[in-house]
C-alpha positions in Angstrom: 74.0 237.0 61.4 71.3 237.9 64.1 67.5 238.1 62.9 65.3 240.9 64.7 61.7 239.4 65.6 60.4 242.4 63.6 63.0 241.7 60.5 61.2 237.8 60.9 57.7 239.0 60.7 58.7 241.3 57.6 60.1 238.4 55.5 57.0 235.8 56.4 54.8 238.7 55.4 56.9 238.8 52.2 56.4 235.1 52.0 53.5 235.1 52.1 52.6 237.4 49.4 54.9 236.4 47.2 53.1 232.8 47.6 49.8 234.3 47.1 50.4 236.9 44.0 53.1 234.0 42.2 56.1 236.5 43.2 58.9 234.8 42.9 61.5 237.4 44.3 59.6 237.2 47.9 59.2 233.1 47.7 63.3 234.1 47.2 63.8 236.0 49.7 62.4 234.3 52.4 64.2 231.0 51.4 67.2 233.1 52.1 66.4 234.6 55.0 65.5 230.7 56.5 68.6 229.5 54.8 66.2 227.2 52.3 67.3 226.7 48.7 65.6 229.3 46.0 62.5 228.1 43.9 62.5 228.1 40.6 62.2 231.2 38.4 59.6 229.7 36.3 57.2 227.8 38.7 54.2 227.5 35.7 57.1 225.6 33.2 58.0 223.3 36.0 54.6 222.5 36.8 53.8 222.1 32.7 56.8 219.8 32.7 55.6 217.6 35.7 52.4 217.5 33.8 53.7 216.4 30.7 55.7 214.0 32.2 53.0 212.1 33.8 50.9 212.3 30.7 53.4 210.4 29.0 53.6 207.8 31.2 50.1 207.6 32.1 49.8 207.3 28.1 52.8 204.6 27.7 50.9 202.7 30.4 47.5 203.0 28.5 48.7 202.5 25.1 48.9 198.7 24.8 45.7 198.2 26.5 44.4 200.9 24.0 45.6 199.1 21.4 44.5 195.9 22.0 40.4 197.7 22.5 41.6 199.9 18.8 42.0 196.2 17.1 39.1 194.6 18.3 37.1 197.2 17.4 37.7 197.7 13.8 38.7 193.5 13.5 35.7 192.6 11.1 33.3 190.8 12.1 32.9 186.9 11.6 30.8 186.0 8.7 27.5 184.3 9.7 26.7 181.0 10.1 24.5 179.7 7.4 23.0 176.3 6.7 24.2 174.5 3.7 21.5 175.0 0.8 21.1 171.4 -1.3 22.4 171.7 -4.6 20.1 171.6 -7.5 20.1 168.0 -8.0 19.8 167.3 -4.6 16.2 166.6 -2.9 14.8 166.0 0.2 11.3 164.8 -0.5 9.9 161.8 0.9 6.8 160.4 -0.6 5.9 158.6 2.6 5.0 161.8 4.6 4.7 164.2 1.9 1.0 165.8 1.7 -0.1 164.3 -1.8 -3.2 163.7 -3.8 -4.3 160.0 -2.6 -3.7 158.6 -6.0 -0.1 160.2 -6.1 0.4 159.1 -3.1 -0.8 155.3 -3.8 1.8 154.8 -7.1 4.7 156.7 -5.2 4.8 154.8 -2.0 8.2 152.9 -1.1 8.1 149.2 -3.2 7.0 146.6 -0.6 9.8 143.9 0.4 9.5 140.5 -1.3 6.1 138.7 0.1 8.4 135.5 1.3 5.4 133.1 0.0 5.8 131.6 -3.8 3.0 131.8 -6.0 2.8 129.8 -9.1 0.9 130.0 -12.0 0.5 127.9 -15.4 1.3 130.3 -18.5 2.2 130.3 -21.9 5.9 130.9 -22.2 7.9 131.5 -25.2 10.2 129.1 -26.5 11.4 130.1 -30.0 10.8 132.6 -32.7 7.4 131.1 -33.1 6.7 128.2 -30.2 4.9 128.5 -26.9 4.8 125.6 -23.6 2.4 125.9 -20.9 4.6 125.8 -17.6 4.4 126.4 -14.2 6.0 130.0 -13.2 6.8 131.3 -10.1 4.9 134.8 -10.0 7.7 137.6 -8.5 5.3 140.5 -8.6 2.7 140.9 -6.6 0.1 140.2 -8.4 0.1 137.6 -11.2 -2.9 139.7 -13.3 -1.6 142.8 -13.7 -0.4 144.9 -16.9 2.9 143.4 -16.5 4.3 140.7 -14.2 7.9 139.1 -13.6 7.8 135.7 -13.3 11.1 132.9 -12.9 10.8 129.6 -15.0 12.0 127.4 -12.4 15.8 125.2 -13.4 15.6 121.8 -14.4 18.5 119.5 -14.4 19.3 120.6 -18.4 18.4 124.8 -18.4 18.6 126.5 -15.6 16.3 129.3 -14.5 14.6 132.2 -16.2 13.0 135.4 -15.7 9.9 136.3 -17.9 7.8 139.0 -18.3 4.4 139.7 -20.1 0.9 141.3 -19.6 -0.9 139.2 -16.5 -4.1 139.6 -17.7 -4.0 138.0 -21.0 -2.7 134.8 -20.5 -3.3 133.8 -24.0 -0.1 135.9 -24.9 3.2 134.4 -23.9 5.5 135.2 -21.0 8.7 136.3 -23.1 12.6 135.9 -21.3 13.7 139.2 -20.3 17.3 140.6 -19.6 17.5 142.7 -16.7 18.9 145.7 -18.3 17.6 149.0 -18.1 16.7 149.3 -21.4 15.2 145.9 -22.0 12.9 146.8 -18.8 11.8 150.5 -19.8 11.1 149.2 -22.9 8.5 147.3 -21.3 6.9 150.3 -19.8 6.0 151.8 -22.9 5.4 155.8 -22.6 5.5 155.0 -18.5 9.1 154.9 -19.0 10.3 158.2 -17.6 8.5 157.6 -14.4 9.6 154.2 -14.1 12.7 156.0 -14.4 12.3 158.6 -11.9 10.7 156.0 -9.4 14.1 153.9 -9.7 16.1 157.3 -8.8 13.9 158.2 -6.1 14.5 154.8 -4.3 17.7 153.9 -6.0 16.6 150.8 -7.0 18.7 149.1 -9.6 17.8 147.3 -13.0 20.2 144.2 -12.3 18.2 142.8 -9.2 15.2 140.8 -10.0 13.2 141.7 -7.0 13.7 145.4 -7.7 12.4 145.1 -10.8 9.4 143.3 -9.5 9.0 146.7 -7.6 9.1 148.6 -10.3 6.6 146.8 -12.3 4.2 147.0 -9.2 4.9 150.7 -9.6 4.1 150.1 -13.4 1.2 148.5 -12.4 0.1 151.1 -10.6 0.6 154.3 -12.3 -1.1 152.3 -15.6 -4.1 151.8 -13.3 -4.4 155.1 -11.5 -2.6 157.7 -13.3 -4.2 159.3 -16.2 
């Protein structure tokens, strides 16, 4: 078959407005005339398909990543730190650098170590219901005329040694022996008791140790001097 120049120019003019206007009977024709295969009937589906079909894989490729930014955003949020509060029995005060009155401050402060030197003193001690000996006694607190002092009678090769307590500024009343249990000390104290008490828990101190409870009748000492 044997195409005219003029029959040419009449099917690229056809082409070419079927191409511009979305004819599909010209873009036919001239793929016939050129020996090209037809287009399809329904260019605007094909093109809605193509779309489609790279929106779903432009979606399948998006989705994990999508995903992944969906659960962080709605994972909830860590809890905030917070410091551990004391519990109620707990306490953190320190007597040595808290700001208190001077004469608070004077009966609360920490029970000095043992002064390392001995101090003796002659005193009436008690050695029966009613019978009292003069001996030498080695003074523990530290001071030997206070409201109350500890003192050690010394062992001899029949008794051995013994802790005494009594008023230091009276020595005409005997030194008395003295357990060291908690309640034979507080009784001692008197209505100071339940701040001997609380001085003890403050510096766990313990009732069993003589040179702790030397401390604590400094403290004694000093809240019967100071504290009204």
């Amino acid at each position: 078959m044997t195409i005219t120049l003029p029959a040419c120019l009449l099917l690229l003019t056809l082409g070419l407005n079927a191409q511009a206007h979305g004819n599909p009977a010209g873009e036919a024709a001239k793929n016939s005339a050129f020996g090209l295969p037809a287009p399809s009937a329904h260019p605007a589906q094909d093109t809605t398909k193509r779309l489609a079909t790279e929106l779903q894989l432009t979606i399948a490729a998006v989705r994990p990543q999508a995903a992944s930014s969906l659960a962080e955003a709605l994972a909830p949020a860590p809890p905030a730190r917070t410091e551990p509060t004391p519990s109620a029995g707990a306490t953190d005060f320190d007597p040595e650098t808290a700001n208190l009155p001077a004469d608070l401050a004077l009966t609360l402060r920490r029970p000095a170590a043992p002064l390392g030197r001995r101090t003796y003193r002659t005193r009436l001690v008690r050695t029966g219901r009613w019978a009292s000996k003069s001996e030498a006694v080695e003074i523990l607190t530290s001071t030997y005329a206070g409201p109350l002092v500890l003192a050690q009678l010394p062992a001899t090769a029949t008794t051995p040694s013994q802790l005494l307590a009594g008023p230091g500024y009276d020595r005409a009343t005997p030194l008395r022996p003295l357990d060291l249990t908690q309640e034979a000390v507080l009784r001692l104290c008197g209505d100071r008791a339940p701040q001997v008490r609380a001085y003890v828990m403050l510096y766990n101190l313990h009732f069993e140790q003589a040179d702790e409870v030397a401390r604590l009748f400094d403290y004694y000492n000093r809240i019967a001097a100071t504290v009204k």
